[in-house]
The first five atom37 places (N, CA, C, CB, O) and aatype in JSON, in Angstrom:
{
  "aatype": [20, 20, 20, 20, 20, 20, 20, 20, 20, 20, 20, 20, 20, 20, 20, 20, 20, 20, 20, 20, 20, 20, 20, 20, 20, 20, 20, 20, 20, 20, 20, 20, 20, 20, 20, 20, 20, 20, 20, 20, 20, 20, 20, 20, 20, 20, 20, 20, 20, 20, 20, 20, 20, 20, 20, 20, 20, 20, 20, 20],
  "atom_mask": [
    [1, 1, 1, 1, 1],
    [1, 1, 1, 1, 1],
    [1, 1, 1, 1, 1],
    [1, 1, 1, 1, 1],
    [1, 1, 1, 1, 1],
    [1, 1, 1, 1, 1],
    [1, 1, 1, 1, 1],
    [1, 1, 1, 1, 1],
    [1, 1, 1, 1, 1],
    [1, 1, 1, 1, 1],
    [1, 1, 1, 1, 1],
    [1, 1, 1, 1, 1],
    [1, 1, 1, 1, 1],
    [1, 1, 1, 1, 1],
    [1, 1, 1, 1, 1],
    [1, 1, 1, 1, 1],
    [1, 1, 1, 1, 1],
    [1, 1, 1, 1, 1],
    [1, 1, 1, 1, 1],
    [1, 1, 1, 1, 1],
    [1, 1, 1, 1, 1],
    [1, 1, 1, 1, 1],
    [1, 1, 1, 1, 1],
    [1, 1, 1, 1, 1],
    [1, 1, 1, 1, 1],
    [1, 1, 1, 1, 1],
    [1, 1, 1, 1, 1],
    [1, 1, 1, 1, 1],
    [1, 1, 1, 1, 1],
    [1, 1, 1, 1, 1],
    [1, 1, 1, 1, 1],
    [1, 1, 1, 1, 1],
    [1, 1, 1, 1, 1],
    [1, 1, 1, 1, 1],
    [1, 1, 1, 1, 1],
    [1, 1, 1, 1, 1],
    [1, 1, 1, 1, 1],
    [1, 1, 1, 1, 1],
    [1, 1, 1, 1, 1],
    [1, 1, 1, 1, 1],
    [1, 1, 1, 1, 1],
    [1, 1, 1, 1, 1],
    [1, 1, 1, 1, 1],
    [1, 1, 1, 1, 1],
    [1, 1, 1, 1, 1],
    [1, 1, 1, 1, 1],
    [1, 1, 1, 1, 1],
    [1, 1, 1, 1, 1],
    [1, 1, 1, 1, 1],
    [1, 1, 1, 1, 1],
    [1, 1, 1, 1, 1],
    [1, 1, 1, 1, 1],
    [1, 1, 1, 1, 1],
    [1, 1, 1, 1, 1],
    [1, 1, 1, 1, 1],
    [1, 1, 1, 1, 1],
    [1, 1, 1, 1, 1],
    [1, 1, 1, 1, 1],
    [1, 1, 1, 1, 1],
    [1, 1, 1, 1, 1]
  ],
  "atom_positions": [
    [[82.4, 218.93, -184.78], [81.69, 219.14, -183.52], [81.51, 220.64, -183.29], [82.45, 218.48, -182.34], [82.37, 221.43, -183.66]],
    [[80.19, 221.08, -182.56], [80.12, 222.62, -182.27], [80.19, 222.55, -180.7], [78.62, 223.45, -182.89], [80.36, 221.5, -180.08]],
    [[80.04, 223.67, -180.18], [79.33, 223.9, -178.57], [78.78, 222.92, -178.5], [78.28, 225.05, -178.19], [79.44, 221.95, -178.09]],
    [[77.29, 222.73, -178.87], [75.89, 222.22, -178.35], [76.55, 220.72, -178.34], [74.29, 222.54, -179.48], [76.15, 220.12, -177.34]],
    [[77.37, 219.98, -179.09], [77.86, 218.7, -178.94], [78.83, 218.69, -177.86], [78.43, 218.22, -180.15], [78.63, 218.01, -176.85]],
    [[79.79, 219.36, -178.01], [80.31, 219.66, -176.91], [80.04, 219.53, -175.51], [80.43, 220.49, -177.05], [80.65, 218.76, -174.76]],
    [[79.33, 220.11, -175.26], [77.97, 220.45, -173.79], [77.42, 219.03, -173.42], [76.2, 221.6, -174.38], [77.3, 218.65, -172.26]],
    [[77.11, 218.29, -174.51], [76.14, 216.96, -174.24], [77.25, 215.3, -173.87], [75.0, 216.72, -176.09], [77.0, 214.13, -173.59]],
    [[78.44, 216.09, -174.1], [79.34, 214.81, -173.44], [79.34, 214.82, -172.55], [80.51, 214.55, -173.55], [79.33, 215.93, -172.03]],
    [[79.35, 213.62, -171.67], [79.32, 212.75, -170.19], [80.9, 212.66, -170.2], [78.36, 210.96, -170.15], [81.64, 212.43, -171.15]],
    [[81.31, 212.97, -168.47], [82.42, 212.54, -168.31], [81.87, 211.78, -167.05], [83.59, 213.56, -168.27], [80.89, 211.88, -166.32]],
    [[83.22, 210.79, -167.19], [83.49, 210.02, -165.92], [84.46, 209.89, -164.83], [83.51, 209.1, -166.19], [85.61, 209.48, -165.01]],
    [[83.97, 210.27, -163.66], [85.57, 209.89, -162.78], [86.53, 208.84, -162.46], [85.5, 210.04, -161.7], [86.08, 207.72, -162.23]],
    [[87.54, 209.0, -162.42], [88.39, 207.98, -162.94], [89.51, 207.5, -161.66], [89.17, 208.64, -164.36], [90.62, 208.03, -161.66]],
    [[89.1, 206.32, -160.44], [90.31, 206.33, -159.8], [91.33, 205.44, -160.21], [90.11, 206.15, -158.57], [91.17, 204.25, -160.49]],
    [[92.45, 206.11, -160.23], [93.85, 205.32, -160.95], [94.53, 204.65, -159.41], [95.27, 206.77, -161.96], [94.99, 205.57, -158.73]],
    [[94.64, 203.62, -158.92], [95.52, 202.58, -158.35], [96.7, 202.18, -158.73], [95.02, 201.62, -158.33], [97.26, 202.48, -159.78]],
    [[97.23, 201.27, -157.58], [98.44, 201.09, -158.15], [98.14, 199.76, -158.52], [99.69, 201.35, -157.32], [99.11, 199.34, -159.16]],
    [[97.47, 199.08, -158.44], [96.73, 198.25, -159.11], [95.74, 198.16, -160.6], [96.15, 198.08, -158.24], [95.37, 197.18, -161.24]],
    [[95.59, 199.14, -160.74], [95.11, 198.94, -162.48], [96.3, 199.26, -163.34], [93.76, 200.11, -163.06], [96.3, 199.0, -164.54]],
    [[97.39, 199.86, -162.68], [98.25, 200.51, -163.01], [99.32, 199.2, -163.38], [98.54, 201.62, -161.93], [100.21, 199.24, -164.22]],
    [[99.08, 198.42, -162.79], [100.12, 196.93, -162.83], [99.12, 196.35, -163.79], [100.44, 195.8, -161.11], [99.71, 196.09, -164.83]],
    [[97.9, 196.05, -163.85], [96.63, 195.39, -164.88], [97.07, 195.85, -166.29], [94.84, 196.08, -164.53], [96.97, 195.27, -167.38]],
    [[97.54, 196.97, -165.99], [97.67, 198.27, -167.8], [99.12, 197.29, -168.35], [98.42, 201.02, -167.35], [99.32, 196.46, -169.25]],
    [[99.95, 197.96, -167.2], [101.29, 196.92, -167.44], [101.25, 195.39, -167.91], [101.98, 196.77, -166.1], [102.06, 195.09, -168.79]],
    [[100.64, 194.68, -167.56], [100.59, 193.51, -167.55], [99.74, 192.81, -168.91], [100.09, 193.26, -166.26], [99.92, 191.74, -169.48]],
    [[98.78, 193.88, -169.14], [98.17, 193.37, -170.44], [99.14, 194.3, -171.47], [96.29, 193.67, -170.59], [98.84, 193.64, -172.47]],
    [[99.73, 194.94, -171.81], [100.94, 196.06, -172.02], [101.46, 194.84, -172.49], [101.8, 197.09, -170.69], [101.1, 194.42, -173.59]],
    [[102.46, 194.07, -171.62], [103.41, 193.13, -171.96], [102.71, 191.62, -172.78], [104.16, 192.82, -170.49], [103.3, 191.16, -173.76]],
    [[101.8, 191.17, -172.4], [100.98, 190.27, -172.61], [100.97, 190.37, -174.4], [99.57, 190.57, -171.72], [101.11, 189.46, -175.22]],
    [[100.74, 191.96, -174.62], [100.37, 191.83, -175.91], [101.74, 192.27, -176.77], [99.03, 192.74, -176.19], [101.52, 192.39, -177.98]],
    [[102.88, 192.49, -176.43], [104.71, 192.69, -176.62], [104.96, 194.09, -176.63], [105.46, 192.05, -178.17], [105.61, 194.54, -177.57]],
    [[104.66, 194.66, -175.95], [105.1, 195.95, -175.23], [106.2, 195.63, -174.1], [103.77, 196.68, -174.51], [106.01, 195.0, -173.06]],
    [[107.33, 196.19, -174.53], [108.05, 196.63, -173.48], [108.26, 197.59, -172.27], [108.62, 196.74, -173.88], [108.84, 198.65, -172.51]],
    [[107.86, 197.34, -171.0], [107.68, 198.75, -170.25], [108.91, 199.02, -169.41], [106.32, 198.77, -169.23], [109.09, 198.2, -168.5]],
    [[109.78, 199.96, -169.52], [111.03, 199.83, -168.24], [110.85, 201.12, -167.63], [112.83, 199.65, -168.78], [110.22, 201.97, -168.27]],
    [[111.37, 201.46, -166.27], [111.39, 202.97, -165.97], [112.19, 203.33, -166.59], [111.59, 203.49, -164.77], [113.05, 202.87, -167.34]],
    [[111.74, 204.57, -166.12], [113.13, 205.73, -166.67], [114.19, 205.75, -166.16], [113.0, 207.14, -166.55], [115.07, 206.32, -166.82]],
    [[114.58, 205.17, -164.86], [115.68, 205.53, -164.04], [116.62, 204.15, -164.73], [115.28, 205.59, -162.11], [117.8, 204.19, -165.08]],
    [[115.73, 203.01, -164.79], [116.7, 201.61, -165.49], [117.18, 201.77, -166.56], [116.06, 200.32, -165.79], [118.27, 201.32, -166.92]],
    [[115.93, 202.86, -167.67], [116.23, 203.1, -168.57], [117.93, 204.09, -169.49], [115.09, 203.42, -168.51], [118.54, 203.97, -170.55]],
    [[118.04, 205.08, -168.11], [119.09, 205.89, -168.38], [120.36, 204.83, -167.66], [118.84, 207.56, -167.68], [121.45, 204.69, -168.23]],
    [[120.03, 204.17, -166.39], [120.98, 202.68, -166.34], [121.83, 202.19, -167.58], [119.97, 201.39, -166.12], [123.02, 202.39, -167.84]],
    [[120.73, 201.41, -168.35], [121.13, 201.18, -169.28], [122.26, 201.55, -170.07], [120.45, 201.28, -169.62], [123.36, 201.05, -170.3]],
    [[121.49, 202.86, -170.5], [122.37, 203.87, -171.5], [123.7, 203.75, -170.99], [121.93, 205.53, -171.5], [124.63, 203.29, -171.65]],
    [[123.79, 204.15, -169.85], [125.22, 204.51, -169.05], [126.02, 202.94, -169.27], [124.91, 205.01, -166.99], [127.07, 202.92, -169.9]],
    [[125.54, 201.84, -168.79], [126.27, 200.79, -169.11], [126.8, 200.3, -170.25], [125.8, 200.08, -168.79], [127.82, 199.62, -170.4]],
    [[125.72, 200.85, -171.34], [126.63, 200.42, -172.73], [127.46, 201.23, -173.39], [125.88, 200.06, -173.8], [128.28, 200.79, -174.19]],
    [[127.24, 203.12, -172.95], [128.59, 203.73, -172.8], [129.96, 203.76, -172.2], [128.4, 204.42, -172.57], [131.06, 204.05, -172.67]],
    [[129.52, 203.31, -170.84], [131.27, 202.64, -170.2], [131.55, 201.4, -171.01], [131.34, 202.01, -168.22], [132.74, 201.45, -171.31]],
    [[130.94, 200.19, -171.54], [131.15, 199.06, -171.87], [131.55, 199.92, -173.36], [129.91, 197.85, -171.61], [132.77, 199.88, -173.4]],
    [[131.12, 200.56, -174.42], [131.64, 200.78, -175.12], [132.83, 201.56, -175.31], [130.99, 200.92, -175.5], [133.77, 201.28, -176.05]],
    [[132.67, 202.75, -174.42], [134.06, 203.2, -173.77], [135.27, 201.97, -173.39], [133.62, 203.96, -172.29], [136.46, 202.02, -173.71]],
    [[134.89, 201.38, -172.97], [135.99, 200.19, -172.2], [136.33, 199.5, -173.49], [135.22, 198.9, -170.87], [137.44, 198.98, -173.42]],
    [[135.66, 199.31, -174.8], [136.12, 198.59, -175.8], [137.16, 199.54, -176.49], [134.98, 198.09, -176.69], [138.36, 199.27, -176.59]],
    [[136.53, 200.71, -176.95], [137.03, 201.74, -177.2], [138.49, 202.0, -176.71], [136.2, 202.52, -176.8], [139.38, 202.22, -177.53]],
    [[138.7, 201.97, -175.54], [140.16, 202.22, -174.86], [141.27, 200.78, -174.95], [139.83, 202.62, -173.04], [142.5, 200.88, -174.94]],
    [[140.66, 199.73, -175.03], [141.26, 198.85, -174.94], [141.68, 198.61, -177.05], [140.28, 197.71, -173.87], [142.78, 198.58, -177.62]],
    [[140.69, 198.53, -177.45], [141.47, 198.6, -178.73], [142.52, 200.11, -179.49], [140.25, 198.27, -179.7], [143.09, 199.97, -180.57]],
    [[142.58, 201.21, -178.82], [143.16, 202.12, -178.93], [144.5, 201.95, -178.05], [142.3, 203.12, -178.7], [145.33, 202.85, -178.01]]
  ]
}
């Protein structure tokens, strides 16, 4: 691509909802995508470090 191609692209404006935003999600999962936040996500983590911690101490 040069300038002159450059120049001749169309953009479009784009409003994001919290509704297409659940549509994205939803076909996301539909097709086996997993989506979690981040905050459940570091949840997680933390629970299978105390739970592994807790195995950890108990067989020691």
């Amino acid at each position: 691509m040069n300038d002159k191609d450059l120049e001749q692209i169309n953009t479009v404006d784009v409003n994001i909802t919290a509704e297409s935003i659940d549509a994205h999600v939803i076909c996301l999962r539909d097709n086996g995508y997993k989506i979690t936040k981040p905050f459940s996500l570091y949840t997680r983590y933390i629970l299978f470090f105390l739970l592994g911690a807790t195995i950890m101490g108990a067989l020691v």
